[in-house]
N, C-alpha and C positions, 0 to 999 in steps of 0.2 A: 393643177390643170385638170378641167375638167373634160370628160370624151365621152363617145358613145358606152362605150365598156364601164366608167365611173362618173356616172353622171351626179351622183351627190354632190352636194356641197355645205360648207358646213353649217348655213342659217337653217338648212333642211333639216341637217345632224340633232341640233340645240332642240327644235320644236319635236323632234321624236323623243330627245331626251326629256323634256319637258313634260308630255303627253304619256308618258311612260309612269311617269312619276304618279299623275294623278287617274290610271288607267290602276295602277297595285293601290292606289289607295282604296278604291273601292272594295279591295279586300281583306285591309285591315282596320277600317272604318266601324268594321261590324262590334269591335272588343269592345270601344266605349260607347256600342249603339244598342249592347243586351238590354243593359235596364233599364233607360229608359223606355223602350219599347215594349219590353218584356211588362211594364210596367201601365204604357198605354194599351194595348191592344189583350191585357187579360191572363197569358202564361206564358212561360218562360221561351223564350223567343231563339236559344241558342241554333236551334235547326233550321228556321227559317231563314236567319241570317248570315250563318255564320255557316253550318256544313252546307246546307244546298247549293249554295255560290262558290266554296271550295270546289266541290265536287264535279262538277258544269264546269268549271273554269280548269279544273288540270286535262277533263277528258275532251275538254273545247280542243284543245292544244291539238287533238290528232284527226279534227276535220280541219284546220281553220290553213295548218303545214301545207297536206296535199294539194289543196285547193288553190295556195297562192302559188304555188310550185307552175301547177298548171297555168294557170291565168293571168298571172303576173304578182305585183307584189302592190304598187299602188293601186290596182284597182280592187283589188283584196281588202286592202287597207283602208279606203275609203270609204269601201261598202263596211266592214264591222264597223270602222268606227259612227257611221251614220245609225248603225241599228245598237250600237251601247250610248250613243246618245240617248234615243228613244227609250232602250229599256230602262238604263238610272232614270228617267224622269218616269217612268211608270211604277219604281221601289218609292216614290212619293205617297202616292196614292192612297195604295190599299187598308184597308179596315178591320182584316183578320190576317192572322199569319199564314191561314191556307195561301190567299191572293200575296203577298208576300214572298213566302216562299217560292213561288212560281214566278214571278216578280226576279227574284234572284235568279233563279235558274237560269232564265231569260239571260239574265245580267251578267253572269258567269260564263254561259256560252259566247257571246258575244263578246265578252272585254280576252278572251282567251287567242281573239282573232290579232290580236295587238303583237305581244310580244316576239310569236314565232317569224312573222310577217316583218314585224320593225327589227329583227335583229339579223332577218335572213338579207334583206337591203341592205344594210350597214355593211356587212358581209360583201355581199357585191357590187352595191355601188360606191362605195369611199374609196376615195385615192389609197394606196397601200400606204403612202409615208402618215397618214393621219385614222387609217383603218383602225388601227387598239383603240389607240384614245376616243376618239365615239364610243365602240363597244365598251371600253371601261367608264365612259361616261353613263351607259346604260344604264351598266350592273348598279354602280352610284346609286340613281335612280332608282331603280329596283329594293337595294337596301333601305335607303334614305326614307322610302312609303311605306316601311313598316315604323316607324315613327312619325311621320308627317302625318299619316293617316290618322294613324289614332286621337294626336293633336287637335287638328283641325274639325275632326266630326265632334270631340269632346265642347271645343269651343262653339261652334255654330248650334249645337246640343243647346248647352245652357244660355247660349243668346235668343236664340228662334225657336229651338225645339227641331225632332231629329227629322223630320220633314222635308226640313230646307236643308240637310244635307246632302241630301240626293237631288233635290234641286239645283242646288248653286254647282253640282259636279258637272249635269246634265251640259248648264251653260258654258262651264271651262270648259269640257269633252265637245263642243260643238261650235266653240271661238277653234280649239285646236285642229281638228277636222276642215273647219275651212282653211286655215293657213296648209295642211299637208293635200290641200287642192292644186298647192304649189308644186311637188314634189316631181322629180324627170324618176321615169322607172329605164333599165336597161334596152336599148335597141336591140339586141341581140339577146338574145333567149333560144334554147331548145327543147318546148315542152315535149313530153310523148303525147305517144298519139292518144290518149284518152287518161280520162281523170281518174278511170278505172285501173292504169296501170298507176298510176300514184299514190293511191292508198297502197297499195299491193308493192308499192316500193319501203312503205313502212316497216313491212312486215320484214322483209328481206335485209331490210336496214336492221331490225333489232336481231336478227337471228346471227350477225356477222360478230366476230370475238371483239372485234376494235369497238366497235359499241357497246357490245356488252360489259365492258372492263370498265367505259367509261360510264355507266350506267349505274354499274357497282358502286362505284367511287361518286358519285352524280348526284347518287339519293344518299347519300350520309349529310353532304352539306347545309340543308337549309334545317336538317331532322336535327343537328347537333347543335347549331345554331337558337333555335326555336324551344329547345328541349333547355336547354341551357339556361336561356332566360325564363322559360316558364317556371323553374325551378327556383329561379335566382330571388323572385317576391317576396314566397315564402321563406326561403331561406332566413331575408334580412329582420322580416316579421317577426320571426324568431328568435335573431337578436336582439330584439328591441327597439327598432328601426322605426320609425312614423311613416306614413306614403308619399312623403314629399322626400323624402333621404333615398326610398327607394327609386322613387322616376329622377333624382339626381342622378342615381349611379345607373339608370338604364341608359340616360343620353351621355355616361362618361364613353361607351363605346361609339358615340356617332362620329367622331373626326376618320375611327379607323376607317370606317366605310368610305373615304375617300381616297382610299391607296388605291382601288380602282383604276383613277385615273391618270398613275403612274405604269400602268400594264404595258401604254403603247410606248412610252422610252423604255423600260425596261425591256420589251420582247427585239427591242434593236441590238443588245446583247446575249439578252438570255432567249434559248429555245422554250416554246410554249408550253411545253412539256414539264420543261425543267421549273418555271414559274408556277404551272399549278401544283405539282407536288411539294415546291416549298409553301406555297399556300396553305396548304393543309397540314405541312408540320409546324408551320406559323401557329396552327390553331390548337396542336396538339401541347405545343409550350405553354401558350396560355391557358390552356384549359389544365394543366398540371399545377403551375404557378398558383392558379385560381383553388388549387384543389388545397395546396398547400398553407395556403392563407387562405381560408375560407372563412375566419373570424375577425381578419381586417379588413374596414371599407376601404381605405385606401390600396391595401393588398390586389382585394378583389376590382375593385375599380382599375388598377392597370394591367393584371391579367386580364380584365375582359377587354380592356382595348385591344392587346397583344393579341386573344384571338381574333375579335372582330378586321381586326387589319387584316389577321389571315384567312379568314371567310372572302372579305370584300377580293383580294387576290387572285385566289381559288375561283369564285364563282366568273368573274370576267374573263380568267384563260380557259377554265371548261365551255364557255362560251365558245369562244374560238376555235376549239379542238373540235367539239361537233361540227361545227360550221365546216371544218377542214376535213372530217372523213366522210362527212356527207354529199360531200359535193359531187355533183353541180344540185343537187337534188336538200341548196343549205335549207329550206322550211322545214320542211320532210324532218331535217335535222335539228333545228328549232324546236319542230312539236313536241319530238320525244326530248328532245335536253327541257322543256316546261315544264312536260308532264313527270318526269322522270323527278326535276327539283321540287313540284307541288305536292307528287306523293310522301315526298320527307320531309314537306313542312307539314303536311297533316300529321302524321306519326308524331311528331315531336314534339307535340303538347301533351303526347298518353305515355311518352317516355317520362317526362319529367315529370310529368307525376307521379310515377309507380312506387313512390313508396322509400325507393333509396337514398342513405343520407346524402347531403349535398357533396361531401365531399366524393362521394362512390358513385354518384351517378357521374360526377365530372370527368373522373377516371375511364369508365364505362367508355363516356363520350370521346377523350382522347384515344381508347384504340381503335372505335369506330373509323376517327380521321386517321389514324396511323395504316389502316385498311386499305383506306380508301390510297394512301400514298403512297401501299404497295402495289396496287392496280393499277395504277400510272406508270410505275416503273416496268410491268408487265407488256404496257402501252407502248413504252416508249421504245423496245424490243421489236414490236409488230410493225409500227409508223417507218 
């Protein structure tokens, strides 16, 4: 049933799932868009592509919160996504990596307007008996474009050349944008009185223990995640692994990422709480498991699904936990749960490189999440 209060519905739900999807692709498009580019346009292109659209895109997350907080959410929403249409079609374009780079920035500010915006709706406008499920359809989403991405630009890569990757996205981000022309936003709303107090509710939000805890624990998961696999290449390299055995066992983890969207039957038993701390010792088992076989593919192949099913988990109920102590103020709370998980996807490609054998950085990485699942428990004392 749908009301003033929860006016979503679920063809609305699908197409933010959907747009979600190809909105992170944009950010993990850049891994197999180095060399070729790096390749057309003269030097090595990692910065243009790949940090300055990170970096834009986590700190996007803490204008884009306030803003929809204040104004609403679909019209927030509408407006980035009208202006990351435009920017991906102008990552087309350029001819040096300076205009490139700026290009991204561009692109990363603007694609940052998405998620905090699309999760804080989910949040308040879905019915409660279908509320998880969206949200864990998100998260899906969310995981699911760090492989899709990569895929899809590799492909259009070697068919067109990398050009038309940023084209053809342009066009999906601007079919999706019209259908969420569709979208009902809440009749009821109570902004403050100025946009100025909304930023200024950021600050106030991160200074409170209940975010902070969940902050601690927040930024482990995409860092341990990330870290993990960046390790996991080389590793198999080393056993003598070809590159096709290796992106075998990268997509053996892609099923877990669909526990996800078990979060919303499961949170009708289990407290939210209690589902993201097992999520995180979901991740601490397989990354043990992994640690302990670290010389069989098949070993390591189902330890990393065991963790990856505990990522996907984890990340869908810390969604919901911000959403819940941020309230009513859920962007606000958004911004910092984006920025908070982007800062520890950046990290996690300089962890797993450092140097440690595979089997000890895994380790490392398990008490990270073991950390993070004492935090929660601290949480769940405060809530």
């Amino acid at each position: 049933m749908h009301t003033s209060d929860h006016p979503a519905r679920r063809s609305t739900a699908a197409t933010l799932v959907i747009t979600a999807l190809f909105v992170l692709t944009q950010l993990y498009s850049a891994i197999p868009l180095i060399g070729p580019v790096s390749t057309d346009l003269g030097r090595n292109a990692t910065f243009a592509l790949s940090t300055s659209f990170s970096l834009c895109y986590a700190l996007g997350f803490l204008i884009w919160g306030p803003i929809a907080d204040h104004y609403g959410r679909r019209t927030c929403l509408l407006i980035g996504m009208a202006l990351l249409t435009v920017a991906t079609l102008s990552c087309a374009v350029p001819t040096s990596l300076g205009a490139l780079a700026v290009a991204r920035c561009i692109q990363g500010i603007t694609a940052a307007s998405f998620a905090p915006i699309a999760l804080a709706y989910l949040s308040d406008s879905t019915p409660p008996t279908w509320r998880g499920t969206a949200i864990g359809a998100m998260s899906t989403a969310f995981l699911v474009a760090g492989i899709f991405g990569q895929v899809t630009a590799q492909a259009i890569t070697e068919r067109w050349g990398w050009h038309w990757v940023f084209g053809a996205s342009a066009l999906v981000l601007f079919i999706c944008a019209a259908i969420a022309v569709l979208m009902r936003d809440r009749t009821t709303r109570t902004p403050y009185s100025s946009l100025i107090d909304q930023f200024t509710r950021v600050g106030a939000l991160l200074t409170t223990p209940t975010i902070l805890l969940l902050c601690s624990a927040h930024i482990t998961l995409l860092l341990v995640f990330v870290a993990m696999y960046t390790a996991l290449g080389p590793h198999l390299v080393s056993l003598g692994y070809s590159p096709s055995d290796v992106l075998i066992l990268r997509l053996v983890g892609l099923p877990g990422m669909f526990a996800a969207l078990a979060v919303g039957k499961l949170s009708q038993r289990f407290s939210t709480i209690i589902l993201a701390r097992a999520g995180f010792l979901l991740g601490v088992v397989g990354l043990i498991l992994e640690a302990c076989m670290h010389t069989s593919t098949i070993g390591i192949g189902a330890a990393s699904l065991v963790c990856v099913t505990g990522v996907a988990i984890a990340v869908a109920t810390m969604i919901t936990l911000f959403g819940q102590v941020a309230a009513p103020n859920r962007a606000t709370g958004m911004a910092i749960n984006g920025l908070v998980l982007f800062l520890g996807a950046s990290i996690g490609p300089l962890l797993g490189a450092a140097g440690l054998s595979f089997s000890a950085l895994l380790l490392v990485l398990a008490a990270l999440y073991c950390c993070a699942a004492l935090s929660l428990t601290v949480v769940a004392k405060l809530l």
